[in-house]
N, C-alpha and C positions, 0 to 999 in steps of 0.2 A: 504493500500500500504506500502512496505518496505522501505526503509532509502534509499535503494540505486534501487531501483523500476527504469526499464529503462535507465540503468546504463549497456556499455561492461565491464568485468574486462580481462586482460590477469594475469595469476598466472602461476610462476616459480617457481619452488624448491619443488615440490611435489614429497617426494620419498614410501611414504606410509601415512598407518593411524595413524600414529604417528608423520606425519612433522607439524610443526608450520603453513606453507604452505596450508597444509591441514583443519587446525584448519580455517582460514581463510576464504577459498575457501568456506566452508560449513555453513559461516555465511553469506558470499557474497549473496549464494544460498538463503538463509533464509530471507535474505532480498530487494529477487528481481533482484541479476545484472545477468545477462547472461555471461558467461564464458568457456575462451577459456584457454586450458591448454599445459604449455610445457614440453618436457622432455627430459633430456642432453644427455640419447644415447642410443642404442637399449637395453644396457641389461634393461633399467628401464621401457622398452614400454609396455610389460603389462601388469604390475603391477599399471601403472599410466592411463592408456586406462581402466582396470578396476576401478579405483575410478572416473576419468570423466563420465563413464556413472552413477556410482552409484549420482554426482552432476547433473547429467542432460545434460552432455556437449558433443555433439557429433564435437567438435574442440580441435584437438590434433595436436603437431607439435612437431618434432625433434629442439633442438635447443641449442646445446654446445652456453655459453654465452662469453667461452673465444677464441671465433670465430667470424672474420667480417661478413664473407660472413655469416654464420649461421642468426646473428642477419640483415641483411638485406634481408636475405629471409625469417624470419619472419615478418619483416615489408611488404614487398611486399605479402604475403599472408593475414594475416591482412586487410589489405588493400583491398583486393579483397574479404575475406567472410564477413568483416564487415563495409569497409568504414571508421570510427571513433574508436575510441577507448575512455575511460573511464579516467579508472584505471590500473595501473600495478601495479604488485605485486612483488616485487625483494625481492626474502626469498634464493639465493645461495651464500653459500662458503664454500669452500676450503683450506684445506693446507695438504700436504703426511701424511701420520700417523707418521712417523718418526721426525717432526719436533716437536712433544709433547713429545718426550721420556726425553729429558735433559731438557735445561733451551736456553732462550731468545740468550743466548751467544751462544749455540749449534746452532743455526739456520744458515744452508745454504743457498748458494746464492738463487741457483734454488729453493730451499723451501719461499724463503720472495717472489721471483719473481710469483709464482705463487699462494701465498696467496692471494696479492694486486690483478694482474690481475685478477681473478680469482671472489675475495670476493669483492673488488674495482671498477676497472675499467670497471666493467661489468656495475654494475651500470651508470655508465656516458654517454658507449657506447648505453646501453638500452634505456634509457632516450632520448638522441639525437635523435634514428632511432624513436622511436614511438610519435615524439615532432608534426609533422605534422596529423598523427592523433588522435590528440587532436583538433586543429586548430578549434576556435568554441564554443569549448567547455571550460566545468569546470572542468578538467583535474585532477586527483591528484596521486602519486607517494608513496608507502610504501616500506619504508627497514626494513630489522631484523638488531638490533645491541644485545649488552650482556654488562654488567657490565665490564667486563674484557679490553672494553676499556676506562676507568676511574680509576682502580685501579688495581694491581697486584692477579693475581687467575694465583697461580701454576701449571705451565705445558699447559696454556693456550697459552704463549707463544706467537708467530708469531700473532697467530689471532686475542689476542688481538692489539696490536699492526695493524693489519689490520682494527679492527672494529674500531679502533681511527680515523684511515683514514676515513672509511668509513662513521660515525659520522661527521667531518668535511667535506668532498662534498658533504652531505646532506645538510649543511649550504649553502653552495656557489654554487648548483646547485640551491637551493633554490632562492636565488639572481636573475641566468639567468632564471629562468622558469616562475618568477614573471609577468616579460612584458610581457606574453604571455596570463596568466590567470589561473595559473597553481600551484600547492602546491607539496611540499613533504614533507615527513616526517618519523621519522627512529622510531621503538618500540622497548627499551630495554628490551627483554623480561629473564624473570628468565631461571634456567635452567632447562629444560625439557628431557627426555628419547628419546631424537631423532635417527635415524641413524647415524648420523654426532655426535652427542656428546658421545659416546663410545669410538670415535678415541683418548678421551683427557683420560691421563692417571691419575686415583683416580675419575675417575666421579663419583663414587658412593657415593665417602668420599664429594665429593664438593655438590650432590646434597643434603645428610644427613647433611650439614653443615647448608647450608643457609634455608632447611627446618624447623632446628632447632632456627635458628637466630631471623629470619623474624616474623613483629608483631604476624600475625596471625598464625605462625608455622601449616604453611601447604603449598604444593607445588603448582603451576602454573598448571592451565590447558591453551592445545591450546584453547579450546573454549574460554575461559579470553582475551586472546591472539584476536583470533576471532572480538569478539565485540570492543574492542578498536581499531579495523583495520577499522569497517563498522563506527564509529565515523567519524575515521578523516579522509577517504575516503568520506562521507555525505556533505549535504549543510551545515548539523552543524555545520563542524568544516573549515568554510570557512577563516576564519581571521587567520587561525593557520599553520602555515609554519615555515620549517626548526628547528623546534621540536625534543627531543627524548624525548617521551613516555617511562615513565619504567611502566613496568606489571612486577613486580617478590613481587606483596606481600609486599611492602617498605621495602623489602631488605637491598636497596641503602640509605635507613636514617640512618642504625643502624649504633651507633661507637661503644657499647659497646656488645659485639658479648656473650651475653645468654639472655635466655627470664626471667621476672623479678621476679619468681618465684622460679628461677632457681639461681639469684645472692642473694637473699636474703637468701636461705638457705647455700649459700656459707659462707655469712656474719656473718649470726646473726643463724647461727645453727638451727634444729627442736626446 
């Protein structure tokens, strides 16, 4: 039997075979949970109806998360094809592509306001609607966060700055979900070739940076990603709440940014 054997998951933020989301969802499968999948709006329905069947998942649901009614009509369907729920999976955010072009000072109202909504408060809103179908259960809760909210990564901008948010209400939802019976927990994951991360402008240079940094100088896979989600979603990792997990490779230890191979011949020559 799998880790998560008899286990619902809902999973959000599936925009292809390349979302972290997806990396996820296909470890979920591997180890047992049954899964229901959403997707924020029609242009992304078959592309993401496509990889539900390819997971097994004949539950698929429209579901903008920076909308009430959206998320309470997922609850109430929910509700109806499965009764309880698990796990959720909150892997969405957001910001215009325009708010990565300059610097943190560049950012617009409307661009911060629908960063937070959006990469933020979805969570909070998510959380609440599906808190009843938990009721019972061993309940637990995963968000994406990124380094970028710990320290400055150029052109990240607004988002970081969002995932800082986002990082702290995983703390303090953490708190209110406790009495219930209930965990969450956020994975800082490295940076990966997602859809959403093109939008930030030098990805390429950012990803070739920290690939180079990082002990093991080599990049994150979702599946990495994956199995550290089916962890702390598990009975295993029951004691563990309001957490960020980093997956990027111990990226986030290095101060001194080359691999040691690399400063010694700076140093001390061939």
């Amino acid at each position: 039997m799998g880790l998560l054997a008899g286990k619902r998951a809902l999973i959000t933020g599936i925009a292809n075979e390349r979302s972290i989301a997806y990396g996820i969802a296909q470890a979920f499968r591997r180890e047992g949970a049954e899964l229901a999948i959403t997707y924020a709006n029609e242009r992304l329905r078959k592309r993401v109806q496509e990889i539900a069947q390819e997971l097994g998942s004949e539950l698929l649901f429209e579901c903008d998360l920076s909308r009430d009614d959206h998320v309470r009509a997922l609850r109430e369907w929910l509700s109806e094809v499965w009764g309880s729920v698990d796990v959720l999976v909150h892997s969405v955010a957001f910001a215009p592509k325009e708010e990565f072009r300059g610097g943190v000072i560049d950012t617009s109202r409307e661009g911060f306001k629908v960063a937070m909504d959006v990469s933020v408060y979805s969570l909070i809103v998510l959380t609440r609607e599906l808190l009843p179908l938990m009721e019972g259960r061993e309940g637990s809760v995963i968000t994406l966060s990124y380094y970028g909210a710990e320290k400055v990564v150029p052109h990240y901008n607004v988002m970081g700055i969002a995932k800082a948010a986002l990082e702290c209400t995983v703390r303090y939802l953490a708190y209110d979900i406790a009495k219930h019976g209930h965990r969450i927990n956020a994975i800082s994951a490295g940076p990966v070739k997602t859809l959403a991360a093109y939008s930030i402008t030098g990805f390429h240079l950012l990803m070739e940076h920290t690939t180079k940094v990082n002990p093991f100088g080599r990049a994150i896979t979702i599946e990495e990603v994956g199995d550290v989600a089916v962890f702390l979603c598990s009975h295993w990792a029951r004691a563990i709440t309001g957490e960020v997990v980093h997956v990027d490779n111990g990226y986030h230890i290095m101060g001194v940014f080359g691999r040691e191979e690399e400063i010694k011949k700076e140093v001390f020559g061939d």
